[in-house]
C-alpha positions as a Markdown table, in Angstrom:
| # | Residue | x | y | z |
|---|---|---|---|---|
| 1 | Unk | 145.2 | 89.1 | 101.0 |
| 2 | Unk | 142.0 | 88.1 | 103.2 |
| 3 | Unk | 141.2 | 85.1 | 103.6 |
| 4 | Unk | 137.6 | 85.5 | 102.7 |
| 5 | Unk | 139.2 | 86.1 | 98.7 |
| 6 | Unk | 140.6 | 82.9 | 99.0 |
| 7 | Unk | 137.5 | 81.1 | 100.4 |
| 8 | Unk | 135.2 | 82.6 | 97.1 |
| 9 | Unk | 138.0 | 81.6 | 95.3 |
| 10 | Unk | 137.6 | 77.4 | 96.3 |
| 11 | Unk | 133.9 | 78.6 | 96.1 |
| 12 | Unk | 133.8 | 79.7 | 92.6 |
| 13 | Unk | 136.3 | 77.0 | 91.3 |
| 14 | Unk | 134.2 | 74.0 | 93.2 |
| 15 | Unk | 131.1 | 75.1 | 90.8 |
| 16 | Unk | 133.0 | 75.8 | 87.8 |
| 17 | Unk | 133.2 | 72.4 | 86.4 |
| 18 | Unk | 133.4 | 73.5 | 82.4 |
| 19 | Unk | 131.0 | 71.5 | 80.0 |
| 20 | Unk | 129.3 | 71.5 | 76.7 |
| 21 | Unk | 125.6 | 71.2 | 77.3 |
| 22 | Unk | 124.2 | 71.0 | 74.1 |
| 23 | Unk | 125.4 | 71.6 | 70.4 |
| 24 | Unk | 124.2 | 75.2 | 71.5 |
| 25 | Unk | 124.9 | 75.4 | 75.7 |
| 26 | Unk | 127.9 | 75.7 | 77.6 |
| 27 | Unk | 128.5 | 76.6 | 80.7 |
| 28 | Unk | 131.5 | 76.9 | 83.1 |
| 29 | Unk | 134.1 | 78.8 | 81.1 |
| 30 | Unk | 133.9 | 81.2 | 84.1 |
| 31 | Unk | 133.2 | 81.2 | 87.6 |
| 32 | Unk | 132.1 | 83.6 | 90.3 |
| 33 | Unk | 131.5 | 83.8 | 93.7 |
| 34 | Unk | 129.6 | 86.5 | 95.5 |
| 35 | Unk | 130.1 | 88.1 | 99.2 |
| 36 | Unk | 127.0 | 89.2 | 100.5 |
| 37 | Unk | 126.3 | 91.7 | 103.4 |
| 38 | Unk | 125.7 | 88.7 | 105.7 |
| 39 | Unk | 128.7 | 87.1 | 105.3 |
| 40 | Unk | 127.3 | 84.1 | 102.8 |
| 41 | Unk | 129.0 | 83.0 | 99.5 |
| 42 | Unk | 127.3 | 82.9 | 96.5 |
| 43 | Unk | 128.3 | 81.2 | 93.3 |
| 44 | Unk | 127.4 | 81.0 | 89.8 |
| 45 | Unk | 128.8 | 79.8 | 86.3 |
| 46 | Unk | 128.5 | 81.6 | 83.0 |
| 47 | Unk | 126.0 | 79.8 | 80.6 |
| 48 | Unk | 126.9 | 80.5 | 76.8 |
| 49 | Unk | 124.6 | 79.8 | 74.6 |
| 50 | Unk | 124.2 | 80.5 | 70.8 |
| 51 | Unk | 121.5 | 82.8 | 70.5 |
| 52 | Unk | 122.8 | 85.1 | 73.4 |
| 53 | Unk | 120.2 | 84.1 | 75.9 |
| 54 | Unk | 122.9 | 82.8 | 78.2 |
| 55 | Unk | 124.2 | 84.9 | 81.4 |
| 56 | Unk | 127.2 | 85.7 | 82.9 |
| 57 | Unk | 128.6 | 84.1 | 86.2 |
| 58 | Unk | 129.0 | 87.2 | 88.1 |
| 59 | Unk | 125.2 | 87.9 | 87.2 |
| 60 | Unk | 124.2 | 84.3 | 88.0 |
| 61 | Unk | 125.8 | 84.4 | 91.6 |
| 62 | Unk | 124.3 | 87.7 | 92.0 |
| 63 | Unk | 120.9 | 85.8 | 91.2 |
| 64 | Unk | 121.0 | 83.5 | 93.7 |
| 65 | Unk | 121.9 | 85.5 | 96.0 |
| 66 | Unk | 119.0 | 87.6 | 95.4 |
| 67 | Unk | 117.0 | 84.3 | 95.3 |
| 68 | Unk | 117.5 | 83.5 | 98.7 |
| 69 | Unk | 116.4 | 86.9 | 99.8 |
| 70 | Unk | 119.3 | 88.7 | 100.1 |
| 71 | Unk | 120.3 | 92.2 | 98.3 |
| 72 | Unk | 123.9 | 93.4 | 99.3 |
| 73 | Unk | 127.3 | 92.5 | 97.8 |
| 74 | Unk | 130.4 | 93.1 | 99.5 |
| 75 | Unk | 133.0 | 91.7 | 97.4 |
| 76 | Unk | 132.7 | 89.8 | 93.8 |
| 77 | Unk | 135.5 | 87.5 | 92.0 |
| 78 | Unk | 134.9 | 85.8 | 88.7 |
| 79 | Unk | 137.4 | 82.9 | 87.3 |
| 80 | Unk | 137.7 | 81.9 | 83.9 |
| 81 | Unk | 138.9 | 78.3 | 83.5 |
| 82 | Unk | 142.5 | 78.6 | 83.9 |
| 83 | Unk | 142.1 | 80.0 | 87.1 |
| 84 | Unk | 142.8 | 83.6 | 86.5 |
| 85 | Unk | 140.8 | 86.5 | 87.8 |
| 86 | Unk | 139.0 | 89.0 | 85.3 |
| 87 | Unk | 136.9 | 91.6 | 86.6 |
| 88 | Unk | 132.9 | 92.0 | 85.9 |
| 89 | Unk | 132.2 | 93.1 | 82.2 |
| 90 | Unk | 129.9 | 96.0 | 81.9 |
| 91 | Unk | 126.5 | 93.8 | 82.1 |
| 92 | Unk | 127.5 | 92.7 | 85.0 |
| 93 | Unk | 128.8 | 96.2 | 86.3 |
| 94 | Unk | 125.7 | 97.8 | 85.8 |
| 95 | Unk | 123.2 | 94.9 | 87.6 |
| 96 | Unk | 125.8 | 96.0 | 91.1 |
| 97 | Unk | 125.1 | 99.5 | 90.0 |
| 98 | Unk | 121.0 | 99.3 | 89.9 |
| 99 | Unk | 121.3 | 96.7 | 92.9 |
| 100 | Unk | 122.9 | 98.4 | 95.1 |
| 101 | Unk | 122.8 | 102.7 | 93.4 |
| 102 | Unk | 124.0 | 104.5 | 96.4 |
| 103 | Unk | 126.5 | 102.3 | 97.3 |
| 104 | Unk | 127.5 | 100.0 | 94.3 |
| 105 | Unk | 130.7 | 102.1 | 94.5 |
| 106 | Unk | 132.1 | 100.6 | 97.3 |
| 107 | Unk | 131.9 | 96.6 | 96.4 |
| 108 | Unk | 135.1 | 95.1 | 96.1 |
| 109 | Unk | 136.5 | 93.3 | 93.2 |
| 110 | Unk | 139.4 | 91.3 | 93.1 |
| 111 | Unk | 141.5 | 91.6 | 89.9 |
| 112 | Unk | 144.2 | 89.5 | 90.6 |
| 113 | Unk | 144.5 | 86.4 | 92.9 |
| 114 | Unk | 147.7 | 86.2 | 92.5 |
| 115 | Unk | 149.5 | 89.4 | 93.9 |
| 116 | Unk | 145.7 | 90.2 | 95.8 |
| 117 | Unk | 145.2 | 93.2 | 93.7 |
| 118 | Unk | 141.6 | 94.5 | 95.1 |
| 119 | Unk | 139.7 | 97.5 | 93.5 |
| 120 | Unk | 136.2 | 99.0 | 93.9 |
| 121 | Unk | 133.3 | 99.2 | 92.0 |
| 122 | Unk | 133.3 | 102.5 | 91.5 |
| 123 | Unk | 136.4 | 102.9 | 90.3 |
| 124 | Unk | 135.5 | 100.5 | 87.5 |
| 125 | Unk | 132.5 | 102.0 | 87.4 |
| 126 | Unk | 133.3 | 106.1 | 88.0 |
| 127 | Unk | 130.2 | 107.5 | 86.1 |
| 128 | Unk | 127.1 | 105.6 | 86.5 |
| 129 | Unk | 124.7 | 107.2 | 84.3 |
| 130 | Unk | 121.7 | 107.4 | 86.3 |
């Protein structure tokens, strides 16, 4: 495995930090980190809320990313709180796709930290619909 999945994985676990917010808030039951095309990790927590106005971690490291003027991903990894992988769910699939449309295809997710099991995007993702 590179060591770069292993350095998003410290990443993402660093932020995770699981917590009830409020009677209606949590956030932290998963954790991502983001590769950009510069090199820079991004990170983000999932923030679950009761009227579905939360957002996912993937989507949040993806957010600020994009707030600190960047717009490429190279690879993505999400945690949930027992430290095991799970790849993007389809919200989260389809933000890459419109981000990045010619090329979402070829951002790498890892699916398992364990054994290093890497896919791409696309093959997630084979039929965008636009």
């Amino acid at each position: 495995m590179e060591e770069i999945w292993k350095e998003m994985y410290l990443a993402a676990k660093s932020v995770q930090n699981r917590r009830k917010i409020s009677d209606y808030v949590e956030a932290g039951g998963v954790a991502a980190a983001v590769l950009s095309a510069s090199g820079k990790i991004y990170t983000g927590v999932c923030v679950d809320t009761a009227c579905t106005l939360g957002i996912c971690a993937e989507r949040n490291a993806i957010f600020h990313m994009i707030t600190n003027g960047e717009q490429e991903i190279k690879k993505v990894l999400a945690i949930t709180s027992n430290g095991e992988t799970v790849p993007p769910c389809g919200a989260c699939r389809e933000l890459m796709a419109q981000l990045m449309p010619r090329t979402y295809g070829e951002i790498e997710i890892l699916l398992n930290f364990e054994t290093g099991r890497v896919t791409r995007l696309g093959a997630l993702t084979p039929e965008w619909w636009i």
